[in-house]
C-alpha positions as CSV (number, residue, x, y, z in Angstrom):
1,X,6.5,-40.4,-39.4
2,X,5.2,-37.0,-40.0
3,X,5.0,-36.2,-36.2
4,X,7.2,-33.7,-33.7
5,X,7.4,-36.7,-31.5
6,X,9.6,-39.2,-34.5
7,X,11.7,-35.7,-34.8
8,X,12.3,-35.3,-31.1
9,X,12.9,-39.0,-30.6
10,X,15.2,-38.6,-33.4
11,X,17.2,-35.7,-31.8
12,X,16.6,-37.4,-28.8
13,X,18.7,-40.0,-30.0
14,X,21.7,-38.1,-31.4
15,X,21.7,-35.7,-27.8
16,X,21.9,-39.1,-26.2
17,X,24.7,-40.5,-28.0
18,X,26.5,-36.9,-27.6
19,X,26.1,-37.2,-24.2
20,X,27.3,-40.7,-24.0
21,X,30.7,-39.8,-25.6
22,X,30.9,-37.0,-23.0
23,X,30.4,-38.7,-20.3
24,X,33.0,-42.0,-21.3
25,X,35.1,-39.2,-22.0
26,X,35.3,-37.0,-18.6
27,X,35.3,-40.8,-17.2
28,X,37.9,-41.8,-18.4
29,X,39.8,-38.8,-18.5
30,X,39.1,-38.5,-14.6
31,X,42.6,-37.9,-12.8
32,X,41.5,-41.0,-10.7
33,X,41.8,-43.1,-13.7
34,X,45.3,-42.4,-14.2
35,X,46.9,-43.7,-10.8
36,X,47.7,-46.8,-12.6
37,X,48.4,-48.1,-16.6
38,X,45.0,-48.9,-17.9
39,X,44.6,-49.4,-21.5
40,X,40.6,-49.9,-21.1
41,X,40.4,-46.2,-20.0
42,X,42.3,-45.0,-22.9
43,X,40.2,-46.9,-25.2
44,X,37.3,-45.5,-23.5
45,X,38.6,-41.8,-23.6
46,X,39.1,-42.3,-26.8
47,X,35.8,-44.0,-27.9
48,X,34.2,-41.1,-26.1
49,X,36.2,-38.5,-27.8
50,X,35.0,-39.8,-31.4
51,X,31.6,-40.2,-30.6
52,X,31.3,-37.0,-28.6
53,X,32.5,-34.9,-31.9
54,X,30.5,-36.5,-34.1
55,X,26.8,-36.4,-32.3
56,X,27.7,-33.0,-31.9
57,X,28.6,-31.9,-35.6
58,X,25.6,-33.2,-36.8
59,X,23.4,-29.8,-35.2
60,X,26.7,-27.5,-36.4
61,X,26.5,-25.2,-39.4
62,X,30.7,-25.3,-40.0
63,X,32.3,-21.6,-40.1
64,X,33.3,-20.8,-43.1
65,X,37.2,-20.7,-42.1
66,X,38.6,-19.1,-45.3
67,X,42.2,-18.1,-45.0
68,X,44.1,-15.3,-46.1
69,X,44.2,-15.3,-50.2
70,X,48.0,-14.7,-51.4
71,X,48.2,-12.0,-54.3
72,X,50.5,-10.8,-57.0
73,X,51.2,-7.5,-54.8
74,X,52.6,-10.1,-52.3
75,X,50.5,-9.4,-49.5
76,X,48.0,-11.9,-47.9
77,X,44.3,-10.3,-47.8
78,X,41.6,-11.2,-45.0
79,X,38.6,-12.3,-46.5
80,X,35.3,-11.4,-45.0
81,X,32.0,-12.5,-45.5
82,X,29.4,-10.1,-46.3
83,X,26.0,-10.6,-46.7
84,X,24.5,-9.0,-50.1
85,X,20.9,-10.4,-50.2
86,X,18.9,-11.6,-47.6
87,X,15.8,-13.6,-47.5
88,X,13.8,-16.0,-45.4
89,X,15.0,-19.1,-46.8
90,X,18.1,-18.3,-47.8
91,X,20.6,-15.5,-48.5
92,X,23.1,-14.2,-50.9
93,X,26.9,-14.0,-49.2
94,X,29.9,-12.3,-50.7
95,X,33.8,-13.3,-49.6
96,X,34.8,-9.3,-49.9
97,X,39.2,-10.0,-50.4
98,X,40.1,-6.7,-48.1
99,X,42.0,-4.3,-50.0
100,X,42.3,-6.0,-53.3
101,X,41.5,-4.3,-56.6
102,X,38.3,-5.6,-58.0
103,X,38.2,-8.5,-60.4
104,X,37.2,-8.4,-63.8
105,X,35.6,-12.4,-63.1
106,X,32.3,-12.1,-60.8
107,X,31.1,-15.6,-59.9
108,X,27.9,-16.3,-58.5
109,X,27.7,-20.0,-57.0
110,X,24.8,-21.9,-56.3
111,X,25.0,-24.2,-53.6
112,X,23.3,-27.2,-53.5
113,X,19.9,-27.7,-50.9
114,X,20.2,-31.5,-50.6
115,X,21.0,-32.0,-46.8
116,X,24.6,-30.5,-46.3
117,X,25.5,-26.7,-45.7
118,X,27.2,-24.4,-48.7
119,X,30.6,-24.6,-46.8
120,X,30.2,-27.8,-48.5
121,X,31.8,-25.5,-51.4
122,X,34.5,-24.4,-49.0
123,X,37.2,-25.4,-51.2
124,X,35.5,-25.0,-54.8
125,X,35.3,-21.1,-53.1
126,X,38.9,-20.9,-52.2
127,X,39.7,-22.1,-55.0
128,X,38.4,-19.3,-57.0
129,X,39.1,-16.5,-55.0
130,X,42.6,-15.5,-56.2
131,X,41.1,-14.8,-59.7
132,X,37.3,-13.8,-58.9
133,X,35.1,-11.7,-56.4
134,X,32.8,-15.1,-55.8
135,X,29.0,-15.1,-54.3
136,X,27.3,-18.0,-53.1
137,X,23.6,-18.8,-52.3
138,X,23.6,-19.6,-48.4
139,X,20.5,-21.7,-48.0
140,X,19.0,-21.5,-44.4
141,X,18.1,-24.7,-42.4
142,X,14.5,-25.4,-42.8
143,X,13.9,-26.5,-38.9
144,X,15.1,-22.8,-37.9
145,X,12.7,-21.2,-40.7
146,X,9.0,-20.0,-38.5
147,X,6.2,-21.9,-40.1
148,X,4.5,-17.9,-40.6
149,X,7.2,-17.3,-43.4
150,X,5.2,-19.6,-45.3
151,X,6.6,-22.8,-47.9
152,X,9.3,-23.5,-49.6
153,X,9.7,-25.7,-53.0
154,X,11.5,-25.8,-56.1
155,X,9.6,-22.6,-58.0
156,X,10.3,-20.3,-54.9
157,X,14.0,-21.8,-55.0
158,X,13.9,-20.5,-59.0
159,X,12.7,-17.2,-58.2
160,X,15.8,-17.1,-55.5
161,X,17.8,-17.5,-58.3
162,X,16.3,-14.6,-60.5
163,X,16.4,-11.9,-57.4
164,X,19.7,-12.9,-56.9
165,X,21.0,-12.6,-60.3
166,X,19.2,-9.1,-60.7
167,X,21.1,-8.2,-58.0
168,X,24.3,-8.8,-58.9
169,X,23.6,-7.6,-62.5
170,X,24.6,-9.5,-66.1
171,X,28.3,-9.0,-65.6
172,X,27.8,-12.3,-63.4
173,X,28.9,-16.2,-64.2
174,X,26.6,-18.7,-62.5
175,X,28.3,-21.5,-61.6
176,X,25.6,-24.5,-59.9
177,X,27.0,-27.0,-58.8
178,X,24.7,-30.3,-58.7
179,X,21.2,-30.6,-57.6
180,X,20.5,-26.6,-58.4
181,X,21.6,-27.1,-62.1
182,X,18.7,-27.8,-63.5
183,X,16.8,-24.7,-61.2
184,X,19.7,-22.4,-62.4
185,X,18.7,-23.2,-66.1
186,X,15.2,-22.5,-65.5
187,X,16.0,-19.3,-63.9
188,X,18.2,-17.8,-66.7
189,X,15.5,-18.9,-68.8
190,X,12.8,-16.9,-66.9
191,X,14.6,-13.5,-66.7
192,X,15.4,-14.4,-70.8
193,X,11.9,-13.5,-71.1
194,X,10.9,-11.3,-68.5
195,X,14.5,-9.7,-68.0
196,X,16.7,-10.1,-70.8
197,X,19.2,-8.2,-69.3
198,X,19.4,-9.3,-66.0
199,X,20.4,-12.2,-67.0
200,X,24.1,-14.0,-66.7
201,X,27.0,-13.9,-69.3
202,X,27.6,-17.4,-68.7
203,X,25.8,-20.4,-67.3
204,X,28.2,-23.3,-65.7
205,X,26.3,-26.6,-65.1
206,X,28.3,-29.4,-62.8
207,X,27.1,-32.4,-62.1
208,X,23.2,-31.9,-62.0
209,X,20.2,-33.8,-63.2
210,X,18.9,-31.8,-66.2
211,X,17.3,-35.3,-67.5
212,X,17.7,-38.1,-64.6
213,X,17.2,-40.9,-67.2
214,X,19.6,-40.0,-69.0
215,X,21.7,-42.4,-67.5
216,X,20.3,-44.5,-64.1
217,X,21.8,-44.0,-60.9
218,X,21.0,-46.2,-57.5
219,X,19.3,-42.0,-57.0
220,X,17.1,-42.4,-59.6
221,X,16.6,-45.9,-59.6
222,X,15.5,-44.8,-56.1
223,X,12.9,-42.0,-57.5
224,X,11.3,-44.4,-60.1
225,X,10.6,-47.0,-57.4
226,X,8.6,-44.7,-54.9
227,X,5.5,-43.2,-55.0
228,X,4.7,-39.6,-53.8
229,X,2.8,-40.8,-51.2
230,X,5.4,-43.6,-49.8
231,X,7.9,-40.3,-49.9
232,X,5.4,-38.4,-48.1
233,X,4.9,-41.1,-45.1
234,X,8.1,-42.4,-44.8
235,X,10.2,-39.7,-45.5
236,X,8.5,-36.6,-43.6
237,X,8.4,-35.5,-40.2
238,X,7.2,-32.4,-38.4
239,X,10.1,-30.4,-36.6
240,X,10.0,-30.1,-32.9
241,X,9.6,-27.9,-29.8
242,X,13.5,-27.3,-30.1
243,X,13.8,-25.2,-32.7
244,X,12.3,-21.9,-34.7
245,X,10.2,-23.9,-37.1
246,X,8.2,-26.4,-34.8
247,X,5.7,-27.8,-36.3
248,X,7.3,-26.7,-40.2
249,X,7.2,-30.8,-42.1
250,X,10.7,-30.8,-43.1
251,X,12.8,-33.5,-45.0
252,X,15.2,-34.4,-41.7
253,X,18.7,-33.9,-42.4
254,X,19.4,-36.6,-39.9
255,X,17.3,-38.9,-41.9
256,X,19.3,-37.7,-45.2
257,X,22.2,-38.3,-43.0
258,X,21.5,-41.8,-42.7
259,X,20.8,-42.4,-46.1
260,X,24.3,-41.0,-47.1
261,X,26.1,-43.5,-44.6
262,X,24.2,-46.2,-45.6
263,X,25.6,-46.0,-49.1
264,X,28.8,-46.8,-48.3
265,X,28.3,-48.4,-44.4
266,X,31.6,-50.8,-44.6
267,X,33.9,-47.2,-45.6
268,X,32.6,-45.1,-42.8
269,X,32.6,-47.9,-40.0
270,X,36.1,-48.0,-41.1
271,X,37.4,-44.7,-40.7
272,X,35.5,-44.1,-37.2
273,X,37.1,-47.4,-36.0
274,X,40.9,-46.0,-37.2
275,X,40.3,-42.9,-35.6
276,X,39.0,-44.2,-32.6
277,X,43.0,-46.1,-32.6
278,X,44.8,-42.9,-33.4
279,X,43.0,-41.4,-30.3
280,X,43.6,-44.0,-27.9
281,X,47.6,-44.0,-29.8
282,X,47.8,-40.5,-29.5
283,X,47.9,-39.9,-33.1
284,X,45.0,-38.3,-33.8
285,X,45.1,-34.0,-33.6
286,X,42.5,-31.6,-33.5
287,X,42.3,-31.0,-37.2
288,X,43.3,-34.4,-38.8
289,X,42.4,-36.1,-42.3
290,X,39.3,-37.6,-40.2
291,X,38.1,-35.1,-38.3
292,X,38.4,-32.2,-41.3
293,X,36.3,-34.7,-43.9
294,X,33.7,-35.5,-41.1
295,X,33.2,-32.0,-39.2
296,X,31.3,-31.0,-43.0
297,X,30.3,-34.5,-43.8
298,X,28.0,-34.9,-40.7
299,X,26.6,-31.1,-40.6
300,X,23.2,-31.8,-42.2
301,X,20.3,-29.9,-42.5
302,X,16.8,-29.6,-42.8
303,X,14.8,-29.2,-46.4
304,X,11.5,-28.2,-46.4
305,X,9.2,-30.5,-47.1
306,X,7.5,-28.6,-50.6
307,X,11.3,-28.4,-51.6
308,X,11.9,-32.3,-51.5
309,X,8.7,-33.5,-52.8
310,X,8.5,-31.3,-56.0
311,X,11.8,-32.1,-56.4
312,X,11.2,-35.8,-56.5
313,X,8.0,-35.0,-58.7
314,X,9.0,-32.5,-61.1
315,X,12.6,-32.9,-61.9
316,X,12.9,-36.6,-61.2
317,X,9.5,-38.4,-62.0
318,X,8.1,-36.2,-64.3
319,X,11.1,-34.6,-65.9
320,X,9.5,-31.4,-66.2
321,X,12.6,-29.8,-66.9
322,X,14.2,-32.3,-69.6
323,X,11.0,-32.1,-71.4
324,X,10.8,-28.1,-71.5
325,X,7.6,-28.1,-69.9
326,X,8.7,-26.5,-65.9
327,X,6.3,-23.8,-64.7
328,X,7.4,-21.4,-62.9
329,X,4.7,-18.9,-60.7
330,X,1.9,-19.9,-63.6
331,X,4.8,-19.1,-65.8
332,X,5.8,-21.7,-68.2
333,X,9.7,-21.3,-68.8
334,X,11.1,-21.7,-72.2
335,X,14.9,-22.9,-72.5
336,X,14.9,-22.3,-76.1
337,X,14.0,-18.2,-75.4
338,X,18.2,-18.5,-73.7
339,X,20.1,-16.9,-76.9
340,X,22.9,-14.8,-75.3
341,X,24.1,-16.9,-72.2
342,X,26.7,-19.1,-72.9
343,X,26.1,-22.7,-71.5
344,X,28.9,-25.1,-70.3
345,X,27.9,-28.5,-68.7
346,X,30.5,-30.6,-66.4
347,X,30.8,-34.3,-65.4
348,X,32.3,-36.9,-64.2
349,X,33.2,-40.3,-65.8
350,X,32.6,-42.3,-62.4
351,X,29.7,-40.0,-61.0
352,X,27.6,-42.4,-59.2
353,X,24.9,-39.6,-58.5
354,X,24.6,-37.4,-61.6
355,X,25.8,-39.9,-64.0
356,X,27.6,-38.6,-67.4
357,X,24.8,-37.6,-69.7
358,X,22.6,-36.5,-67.2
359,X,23.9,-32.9,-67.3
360,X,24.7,-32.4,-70.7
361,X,21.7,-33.3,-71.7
362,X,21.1,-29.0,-71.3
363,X,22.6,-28.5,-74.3
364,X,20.3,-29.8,-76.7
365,X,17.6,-27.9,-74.9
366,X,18.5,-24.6,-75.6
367,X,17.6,-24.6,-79.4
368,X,18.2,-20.8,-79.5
369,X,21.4,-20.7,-78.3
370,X,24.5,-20.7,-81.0
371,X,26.4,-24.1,-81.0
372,X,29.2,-21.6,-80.5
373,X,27.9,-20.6,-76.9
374,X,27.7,-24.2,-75.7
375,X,30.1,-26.4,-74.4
376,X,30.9,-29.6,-72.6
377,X,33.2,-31.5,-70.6
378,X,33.9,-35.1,-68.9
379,X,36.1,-35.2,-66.6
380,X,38.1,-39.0,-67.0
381,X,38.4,-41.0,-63.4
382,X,36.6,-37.9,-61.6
383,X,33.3,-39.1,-59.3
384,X,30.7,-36.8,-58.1
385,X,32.7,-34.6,-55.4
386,X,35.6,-35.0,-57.4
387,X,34.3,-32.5,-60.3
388,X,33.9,-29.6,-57.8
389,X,36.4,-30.0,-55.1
390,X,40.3,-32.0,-55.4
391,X,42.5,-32.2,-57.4
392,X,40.7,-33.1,-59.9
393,X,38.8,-30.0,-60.1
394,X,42.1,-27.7,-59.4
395,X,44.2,-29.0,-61.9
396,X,41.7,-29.7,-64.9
397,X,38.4,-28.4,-64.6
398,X,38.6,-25.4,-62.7
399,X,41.3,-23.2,-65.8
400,X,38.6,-25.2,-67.7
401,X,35.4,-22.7,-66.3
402,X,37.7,-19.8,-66.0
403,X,38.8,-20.0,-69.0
404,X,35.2,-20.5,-70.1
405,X,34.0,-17.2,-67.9
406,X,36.8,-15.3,-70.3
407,X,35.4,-16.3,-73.2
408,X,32.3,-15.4,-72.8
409,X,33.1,-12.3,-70.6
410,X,32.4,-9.1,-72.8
411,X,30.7,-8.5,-75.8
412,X,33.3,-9.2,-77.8
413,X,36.2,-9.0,-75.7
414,X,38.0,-10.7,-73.0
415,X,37.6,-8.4,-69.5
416,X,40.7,-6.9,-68.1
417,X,42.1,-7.7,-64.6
418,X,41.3,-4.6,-62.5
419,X,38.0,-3.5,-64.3
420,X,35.5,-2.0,-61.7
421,X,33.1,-4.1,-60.0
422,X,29.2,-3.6,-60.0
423,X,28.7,-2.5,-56.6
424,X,25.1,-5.3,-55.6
425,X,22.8,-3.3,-53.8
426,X,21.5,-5.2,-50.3
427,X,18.0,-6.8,-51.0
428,X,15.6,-8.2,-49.3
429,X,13.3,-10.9,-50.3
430,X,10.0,-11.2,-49.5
């Protein structure tokens, strides 16, 4: 597996498919075909239409497409994306509202690195931009990273974290979402020691695997079962002539891809089959249920190789982080030195990825923080998208965080709308 010829074959295969779809399509599209009623041709078209779309999404990073943000002057405000830090692997971006006052609420998001794109946050961000200037890490794709810029893996994603957080300065709120939780704890509790006050007035931890046996998951059913070096065989492949970083052994998000579908095979044959019908019927538009869930579902990307394994061998075999014992640059990282940053873990009652339990087990780490500063929440009915994006997370948990961020704003008060913003100088990562 660990070859550019099993990653060209593999985007070999996808082009093909693409170009299948394109070609059924044009066919069948072909004012020849319409001389007489034909429902084959219409099924074709519209078999050709589907499977055109989605071949092609899967090499897409989606736009970020936010829309105008509604405010209490009752103007709309363009929203721009700006990029605040840059670096190799990944960069920090900022949705400046034009011509709105600053916000008294600065939220820094990190995105997870686990195969999909940080639009994946699209909503989550929208969400939160009427009440707060929000950043969010913008991870890169691995297969478009040079090999010269060197590796990648989960202590380099930590000290991300802590550049990006100096940055901004401590009148930040982290907010990680998923598989950077536990990364984000570890990187507050780096700059606790080597930065106390760089570091964030509040820490908000959804739906990540601080301790993976804290409850069992098919996911970490999955990591207990392997070894490193079946992982390392089956799992890696060099990326090819195509792209920036040929010859960089990368974690294929096609292969991630296939792993998501798998999970639920019967659902997503389903949905493809009913859109290929509302095609054919005429039914279907440009920017349906279907093709709005799947345009973000299906843009994957590449991890770097270091990133995935030490991920599988320190967070989820060896549970360096639930056990306090995560080293960081020959550093060893300490939760209990975290004393100021307030902590508040999220999850889900029917997560089937980072099952209840898994996250809160944080709290119980940080054995110099106040029980005061910590806090918790399960969200009844919600599964694992459900406690960052939906209605779920609109109508519960997300006055849950704010109101969490406002607690825990000032020294000892709540911030007032309107206070000036801490200008982030542009940095660049080395």
């Amino acid at each position: 597996m660990k070859y550019m010829l099993t990653y060209d074959l593999m985007e070999g295969a996808r082009n093909t498919n693409q170009w299948l779809g394109a070609t059924a399509r044009a066919f069948a599209s072909a004012p020849a075909m319409s001389y007489m009623a034909n429902p084959a041709m219409d099924w074709l078209r519209a078999w050709g239409e589907v499977t055109e779309r989605t071949f092609a999404r899967m090499v897409v990073k989606p736009d970020w497409n936010i829309p105008t943000i509604s405010m209490a002057d009752g103007q709309d405000h363009l929203v721009q994306v700006e990029t605040v830090v840059t670096g190799a692997f990944g960069d920090l971006i900022h949705f400046n509202v034009v011509g709105r006052e600053p916000q008294a609420r600065r939220i820094m998001m990190v995105a997870p690195m686990s195969g999909h794109y940080a639009t994946l946050l699209r909503k989550t961000v929208i969400s939160l931009l009427p009440d707060a200037d929000v950043y969010v890490t913008d991870w890169h794709n691995a297969r478009d990273i040079p090999v010269s810029e060197g590796k990648f893996d989960v202590e380099d994603y930590t000290l991300y974290l802590v550049d990006f957080m100096k940055a901004l300065g401590s009148d930040i709120h982290v907010i990680a979402i998923c598989q950077p939780a536990p990364l984000a704890l570890a990187a507050t509790a780096y700059l606790a020691e080597e930065d106390p006050k760089a570091q964030p007035r509040s820490l908000t931890l959804i739906g990540g695997p601080i301790d993976p046996e804290a409850n069992h998951t098919e996911v970490t059913d999955f990591g207990r079962s392997v070894t490193m070096g079946q992982l390392e065989q089956t799992m890696l492949q060099r990326v090819g002539f195509k792209y920036r970083g040929v010859g960089r052994m990368v974690y294929p998000g096609l292969l991630q891809l296939a792993s998501f579908i798998s999970m639920n095979g019967e659902m997503h044959a389903s949905s493809f089959r009913d859109e290929i019908i509302r095609v054919a019927k005429g039914e279907a538009s440009e920017h349906d249920r279907h093709n709005v869930f799947y345009d973000e579902y299906l843009a994957v990307m590449d991890m770097t190789a270091e990133f995935y394994l030490s991920t599988v061998e320190r967070v989820f075999k060896n549970r360096e982080i639930a056990r306090n014992e995560f080293v960081v640059a020959g550093r060893k990282v300490d939760f209990g030195k975290i004393t100021t940053v307030a902590v508040k873990t999220v999850e889900g009652e029917n997560d089937d990825i980072s099952a209840p339990g898994q996250c809160k087990a944080a709290l119980p780490l940080l054995t110099g923080l106040p029980d005061s500063k910590k806090a918790f929440h399960v969200e009844p009915g919600a599964g694992h998208y459900g406690i960052f994006a939906g209605g779920k997370w609109r109508r519960n948990i997300r006055p849950l965080v704010l109101d969490f961020i406002d607690d825990n704003a000032g020294r000892s008060e709540t911030p007032k709308r309107g206070a000036p913003k801490r200008s982030a100088k542009v940095v660049a990562l080395k």
